[in-house]
C-alpha positions in Angstrom: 62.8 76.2 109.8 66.3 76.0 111.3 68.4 79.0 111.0 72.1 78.6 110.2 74.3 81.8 111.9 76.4 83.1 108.7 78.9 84.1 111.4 81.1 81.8 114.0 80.8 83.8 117.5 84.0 84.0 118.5 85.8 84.7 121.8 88.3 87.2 121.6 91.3 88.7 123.8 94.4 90.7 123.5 97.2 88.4 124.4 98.8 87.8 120.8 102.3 87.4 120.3 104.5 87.3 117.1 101.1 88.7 115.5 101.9 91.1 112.7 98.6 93.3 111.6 100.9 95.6 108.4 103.2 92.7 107.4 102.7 94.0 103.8 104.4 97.4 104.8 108.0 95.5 104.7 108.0 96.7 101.1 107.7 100.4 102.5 110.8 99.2 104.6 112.3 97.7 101.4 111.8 100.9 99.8 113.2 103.3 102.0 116.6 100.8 101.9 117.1 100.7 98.1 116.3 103.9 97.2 118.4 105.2 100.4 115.9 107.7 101.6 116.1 106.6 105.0 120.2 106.9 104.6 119.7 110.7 103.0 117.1 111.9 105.9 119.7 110.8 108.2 122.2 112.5 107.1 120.3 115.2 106.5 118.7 115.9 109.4 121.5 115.2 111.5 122.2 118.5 113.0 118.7 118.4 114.8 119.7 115.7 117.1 119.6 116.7 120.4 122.4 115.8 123.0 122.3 112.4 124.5 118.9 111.5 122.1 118.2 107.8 121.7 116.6 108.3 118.4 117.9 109.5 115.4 116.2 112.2 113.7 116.2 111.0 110.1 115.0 107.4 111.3 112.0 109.4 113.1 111.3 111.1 110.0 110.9 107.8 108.3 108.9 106.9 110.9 106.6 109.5 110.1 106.6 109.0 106.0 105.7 105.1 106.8 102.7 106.2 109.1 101.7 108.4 106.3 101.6 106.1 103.8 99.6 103.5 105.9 96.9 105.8 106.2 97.7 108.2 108.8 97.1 111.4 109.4 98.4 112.9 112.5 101.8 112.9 114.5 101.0 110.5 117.0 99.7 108.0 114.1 103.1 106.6 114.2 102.2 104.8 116.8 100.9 102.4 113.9 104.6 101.4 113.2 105.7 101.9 116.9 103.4 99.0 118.1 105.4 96.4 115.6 109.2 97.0 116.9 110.1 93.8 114.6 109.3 95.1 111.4 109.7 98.5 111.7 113.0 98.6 114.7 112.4 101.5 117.7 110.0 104.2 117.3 110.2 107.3 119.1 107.5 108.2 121.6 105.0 110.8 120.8 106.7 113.3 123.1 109.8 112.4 121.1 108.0 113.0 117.7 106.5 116.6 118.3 109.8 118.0 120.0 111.1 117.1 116.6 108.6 118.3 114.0 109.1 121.4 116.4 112.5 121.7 116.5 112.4 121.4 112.5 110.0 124.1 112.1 111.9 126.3 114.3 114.5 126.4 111.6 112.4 125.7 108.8 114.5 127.3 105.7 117.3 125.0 106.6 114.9 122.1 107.5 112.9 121.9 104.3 116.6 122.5 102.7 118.2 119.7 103.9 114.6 117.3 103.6 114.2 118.3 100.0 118.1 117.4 99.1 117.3 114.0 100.6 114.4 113.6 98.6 116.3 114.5 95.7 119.1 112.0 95.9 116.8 109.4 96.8 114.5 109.9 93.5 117.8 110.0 91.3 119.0 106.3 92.7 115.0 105.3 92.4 114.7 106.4 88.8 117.8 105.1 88.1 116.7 101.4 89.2 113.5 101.6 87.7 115.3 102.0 84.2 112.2 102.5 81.5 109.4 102.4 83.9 110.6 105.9 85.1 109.3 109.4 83.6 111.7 110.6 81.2 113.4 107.1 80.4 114.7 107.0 77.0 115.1 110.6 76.6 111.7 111.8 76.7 110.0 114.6 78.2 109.4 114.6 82.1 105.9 115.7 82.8 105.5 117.7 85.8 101.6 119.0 86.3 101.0 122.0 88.3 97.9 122.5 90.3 96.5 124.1 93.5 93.9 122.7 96.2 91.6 123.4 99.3 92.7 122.2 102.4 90.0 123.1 104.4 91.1 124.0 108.4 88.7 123.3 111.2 90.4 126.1 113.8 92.1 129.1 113.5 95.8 127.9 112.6 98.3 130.1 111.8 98.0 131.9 108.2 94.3 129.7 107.3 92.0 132.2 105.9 88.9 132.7 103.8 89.1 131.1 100.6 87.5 131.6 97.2 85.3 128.5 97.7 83.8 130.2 100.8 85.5 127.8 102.8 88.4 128.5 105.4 91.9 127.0 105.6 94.8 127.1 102.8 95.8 127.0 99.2 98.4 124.8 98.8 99.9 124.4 95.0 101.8 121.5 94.0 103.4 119.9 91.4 103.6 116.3 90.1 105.9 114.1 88.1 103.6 111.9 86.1 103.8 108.3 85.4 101.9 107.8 82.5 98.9 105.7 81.6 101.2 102.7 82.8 101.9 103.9 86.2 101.0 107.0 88.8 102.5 110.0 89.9 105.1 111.2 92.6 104.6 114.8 94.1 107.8 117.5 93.4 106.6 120.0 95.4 104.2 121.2 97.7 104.4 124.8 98.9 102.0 125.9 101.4 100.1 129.0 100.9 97.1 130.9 102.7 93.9 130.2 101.8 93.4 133.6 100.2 96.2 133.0 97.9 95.6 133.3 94.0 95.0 131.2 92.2 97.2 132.6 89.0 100.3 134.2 91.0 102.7 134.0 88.5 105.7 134.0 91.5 104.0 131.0 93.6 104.0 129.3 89.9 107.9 130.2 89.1 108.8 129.2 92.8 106.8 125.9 92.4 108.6 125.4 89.2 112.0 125.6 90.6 111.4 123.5 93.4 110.2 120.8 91.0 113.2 121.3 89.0 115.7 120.9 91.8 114.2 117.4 92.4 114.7 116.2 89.3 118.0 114.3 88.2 120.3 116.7 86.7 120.5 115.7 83.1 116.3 115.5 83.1 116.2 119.1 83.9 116.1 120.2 80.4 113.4 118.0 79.7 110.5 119.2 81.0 107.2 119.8 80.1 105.0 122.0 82.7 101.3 121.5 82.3 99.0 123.6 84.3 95.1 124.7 84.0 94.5 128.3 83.2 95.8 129.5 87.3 99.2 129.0 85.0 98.3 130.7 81.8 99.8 134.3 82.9 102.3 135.7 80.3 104.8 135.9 83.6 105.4 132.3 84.0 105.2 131.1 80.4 108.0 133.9 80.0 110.2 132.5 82.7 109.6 129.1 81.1 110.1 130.7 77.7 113.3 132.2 79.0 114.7 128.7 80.0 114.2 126.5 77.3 111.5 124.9 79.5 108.3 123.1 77.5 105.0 124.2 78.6 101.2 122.9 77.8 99.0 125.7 79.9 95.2 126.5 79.8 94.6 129.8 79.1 91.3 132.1 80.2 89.5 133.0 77.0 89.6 136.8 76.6 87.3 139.1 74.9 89.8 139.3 71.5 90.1 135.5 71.7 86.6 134.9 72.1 86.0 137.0 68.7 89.3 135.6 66.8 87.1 132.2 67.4 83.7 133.3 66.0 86.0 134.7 62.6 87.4 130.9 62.6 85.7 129.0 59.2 84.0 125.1 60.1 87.1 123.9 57.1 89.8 124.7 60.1 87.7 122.9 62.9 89.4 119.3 63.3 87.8 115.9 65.3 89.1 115.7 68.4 90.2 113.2 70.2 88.7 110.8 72.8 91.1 109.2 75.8 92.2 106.1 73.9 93.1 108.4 71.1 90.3 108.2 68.3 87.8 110.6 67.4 85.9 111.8 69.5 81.9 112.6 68.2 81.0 116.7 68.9 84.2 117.9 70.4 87.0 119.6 67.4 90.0 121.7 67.8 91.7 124.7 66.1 94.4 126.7 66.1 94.5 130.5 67.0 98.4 131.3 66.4 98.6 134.7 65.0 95.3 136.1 65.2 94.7 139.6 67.0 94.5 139.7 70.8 97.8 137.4 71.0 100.2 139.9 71.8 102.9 140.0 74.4 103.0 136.4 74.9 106.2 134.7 74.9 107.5 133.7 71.0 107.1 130.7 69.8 103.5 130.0 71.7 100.9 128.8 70.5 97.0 128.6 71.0 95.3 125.8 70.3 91.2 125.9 70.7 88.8 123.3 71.9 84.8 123.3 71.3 82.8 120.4 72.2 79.1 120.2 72.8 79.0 120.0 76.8 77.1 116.7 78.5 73.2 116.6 79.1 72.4 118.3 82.0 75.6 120.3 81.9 74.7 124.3 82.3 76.2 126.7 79.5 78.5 129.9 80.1 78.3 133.0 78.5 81.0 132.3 76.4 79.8 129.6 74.8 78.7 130.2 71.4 75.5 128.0 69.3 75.9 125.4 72.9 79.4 124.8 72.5 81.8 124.6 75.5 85.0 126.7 74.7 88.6 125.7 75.8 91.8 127.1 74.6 95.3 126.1 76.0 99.6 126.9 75.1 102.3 125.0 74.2 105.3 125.9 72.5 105.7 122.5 71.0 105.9 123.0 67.3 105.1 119.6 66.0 102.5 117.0 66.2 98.5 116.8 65.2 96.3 119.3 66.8 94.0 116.9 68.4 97.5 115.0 70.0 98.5 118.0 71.6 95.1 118.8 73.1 95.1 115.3 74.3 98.0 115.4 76.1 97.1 118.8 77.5 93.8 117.3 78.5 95.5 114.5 80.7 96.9 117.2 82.9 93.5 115.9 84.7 96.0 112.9 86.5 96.8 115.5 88.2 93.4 116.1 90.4 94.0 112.3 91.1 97.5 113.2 92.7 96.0 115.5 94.6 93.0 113.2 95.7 96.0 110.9 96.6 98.0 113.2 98.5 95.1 114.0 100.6 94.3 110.2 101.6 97.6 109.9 102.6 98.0 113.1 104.8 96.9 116.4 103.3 93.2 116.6 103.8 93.9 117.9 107.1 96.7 120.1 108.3 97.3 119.2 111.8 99.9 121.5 113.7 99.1 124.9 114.6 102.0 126.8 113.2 102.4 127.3 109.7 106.0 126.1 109.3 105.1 123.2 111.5 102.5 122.4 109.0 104.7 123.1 105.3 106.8 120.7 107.4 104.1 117.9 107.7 103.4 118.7 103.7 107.1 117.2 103.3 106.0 114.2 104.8 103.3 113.8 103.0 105.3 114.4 99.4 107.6 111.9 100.8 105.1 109.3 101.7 103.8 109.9 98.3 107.1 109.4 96.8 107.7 106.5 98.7 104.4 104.4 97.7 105.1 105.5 93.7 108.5 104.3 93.8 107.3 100.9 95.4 105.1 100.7 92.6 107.7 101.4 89.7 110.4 99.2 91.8 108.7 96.3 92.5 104.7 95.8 91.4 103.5 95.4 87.6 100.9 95.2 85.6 97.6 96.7 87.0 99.3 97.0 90.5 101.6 100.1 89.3 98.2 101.9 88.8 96.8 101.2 92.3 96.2 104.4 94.2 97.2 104.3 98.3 93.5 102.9 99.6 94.0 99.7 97.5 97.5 99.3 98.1 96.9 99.6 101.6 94.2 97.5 101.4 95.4 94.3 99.6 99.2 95.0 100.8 99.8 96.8 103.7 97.2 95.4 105.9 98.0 92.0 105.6 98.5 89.7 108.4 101.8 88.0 109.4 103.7 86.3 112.1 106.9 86.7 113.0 108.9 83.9 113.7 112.5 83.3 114.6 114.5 80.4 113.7 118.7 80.5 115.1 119.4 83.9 114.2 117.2 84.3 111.5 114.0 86.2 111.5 110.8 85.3 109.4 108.1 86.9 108.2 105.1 84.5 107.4 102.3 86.0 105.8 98.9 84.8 105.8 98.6 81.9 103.2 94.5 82.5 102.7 95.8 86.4 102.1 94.5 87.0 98.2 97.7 88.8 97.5 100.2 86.6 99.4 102.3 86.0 96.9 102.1 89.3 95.0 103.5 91.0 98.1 106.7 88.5 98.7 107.6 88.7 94.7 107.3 92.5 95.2 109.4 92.1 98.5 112.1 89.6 96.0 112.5 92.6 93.4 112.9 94.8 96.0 115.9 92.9 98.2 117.4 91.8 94.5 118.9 95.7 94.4 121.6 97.4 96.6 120.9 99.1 99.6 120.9 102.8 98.7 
């Protein structure tokens, strides 16, 4: 019997010209032009440029954020956008790139300063293009979730220490605008902590919370709603969110006089739960606690709301759980609605680990720089890349597209392959007609060049 290779052999060289290998990450150019990030870092960051410098500091910044958000992960990954001069212009050298980062860090207050103001103007002209697809629109609540990670170091970096998973590195917390079920998530802040730092610090919470609020447009800043896990529940930061009119949905550790207000609670209070898509949910009810003993001290206003559920097979029982039910409990100062829709929307506060499992495919799972202002700097670029591949989604994809986390955007977009072509004094991009998503990534490219340069 014959057998028929399922593979051409073919001969191969490096002698390719007009070859594109990201043609898809024009729209991550695109993006950085309407939304006038790369304009803001510019001007931002113009007082770092050193005399007689060929490249400006705010365009290798950009630089940077692109790399990022095409899968890199260390400084001299730019080279990813420095080997494609036509789509992405002149990139510095690598020399270039770490004299930079360095220089930033050697001033870092008024670096991260003048890096988060950019960001801020940018998100304002970005949520203002995307009209209704943006959080808040309409004059609804902006979600922000607040959580904290591992980011594990393998060598002895500056300020990486023991943390409570027995692991060694840092503790970053973080804080995310969220999209919705329609869309994803954009980080707000990132602040970069040892690895030994708690995780219920009621001042790394506040601080975290400000710097969120500062990069929101001004007239959404009174229309926020902070979820956190129980690392937030600390009668501290519900205060200071108390104390400014802030909205808050926050887990909360189940004390001794909580766990004994539950057992007095009668089955008639105990109400169905709900599921993800909203309807009942078998073996999981909720109930509220407002006003029973043990509550004391808390801000005014707050209340508890309880969760029991009977946990999965194989799952292995606390000592708190009472007849094999898994006990929850959580804040919220909102005063209306059905129990079970507040625990729900509490309960996706979980979109939040995803943002986080993001952020570390496009940067964070490894710190790279030795210093530790070097490396809060590098956590900037990383929110920005972040920012920058949510606000291509909301700008210019739809349907099922604006859900796609960074691997499968890079994978169906970025990657695809091009050739550039010039025709008078015109320059072409011509994207791989057998490419599955050919034509998904020059609508998306369309939308984008329809708005104003920012």
């Amino acid at each position: 019997m014959k057998v028929t290779a399922h593979h051409p052999k073919i001969a191969v060289s490096a002698d390719g010209r007009g070859v594109v290998s990201h043609a898809g990450a024009l729209l991550l150019v695109e993006a950085l032009r309407v939304t006038g990030l790369g304009r803001e870092l510019a001007a931002a960051l113009s007082r770092w440029r050193a005399p007689r410098a060929v490249h400006d500091p705010g365009k290798i910044a950009a630089d940077l954020v692109v790399a990022l958000a095409l899968g890199g992960d260390c400084l001299a990954d730019v080279a990813v956008a420095r080997c494609e001069p036509g789509l992405f212009g002149a990139v510095a050298s690598d020399p270039v790139v770490s004299r930079f980062v360095q220089a930033l860090a050697a001033d870092a207050p008024r670096a991260l300063k003048a890096i988060r103001a950019a960001r801020a103007a940018a998100r304002e002209r970005a949520w203002a293009l995307a009209g209704d697809r943006a959080p808040g629109a309409g004059g609804t609540l902006v979600t922000v979730d607040i959580d904290a990670t591992i980011v594990t170091a393998h060598s002895e970096k500056e300020q990486a220490t023991p943390t409570w998973k027995k692991t060694f590195g840092f503790h970053p917390l973080a804080a995310f605008a969220d999209h919705g079920l329609g869309g994803a998530g954009e980080p707000l802040a990132i602040k970069l902590r040892p690895g030994n730092a708690g995780s219920n610090t009621t001042a790394d919470h506040i601080e975290v919370a400000r710097l969120a609020l500062a990069q929101l447009p001004k007239p959404a800043r009174r229309r926020v709603l902070f979820r956190a896990d129980s690392g937030g529940g600390t009668q501290g930061f519900l205060a200071w969110l108390a104390g400014r009119r802030l909205h808050y949905s926050v887990g909360m550790t189940i004390t001794g006089d909580m766990h004994q207000a539950i057992l007095t609670l009668p089955d008639r209070v105990w109400e169905p739960a709900y599921d993800a898509e909203g309807q009942a949910r078998p073996g999981a009810w909720v109930a509220e606690l407002t006003g029973l003993p043990g509550l004391t001290g808390w801000p005014e206003g707050m209340r508890v709301i309880a969760r029991k559920e009977r946990p999965h097979p194989g799952a292995q029982l606390r000592f708190t759980d009472i007849d094999g039910h898994r006990l929850t409990c959580f804040a919220t100062d909102t005063k209306r609605g059905q129990l079970a829709d507040l625990e729900l929307r509490h309960r996706r506060r979980a979109r939040c680990e995803d943002r986080i499992r993001n952020a570390k495919d496009t940067g964070l799972r490894n710190l790279p720089l030795r210093g530790f202002n070097q490396n809060q700097i590098w956590c900037e670029l990383v929110a920005m890349a972040c920012e920058l591949l949510a606000w291509t989604q909301i700008l210019a994809l739809d349907g099922a597209a604006r859900r796609w986390e960074p691997k499968r955007m890079r994978l169906r977009l970025f990657t695809a392959a091009g050739q550039i072509t010039r025709t008078g004094r015109r320059l072409r991009l011509r994207i791989a007609a057998t490419w599955p998503w050919a034509r998904q990534i020059t609508a998306a490219i369309t939308r984008l060049r329809a708005f104003a340069p920012g």
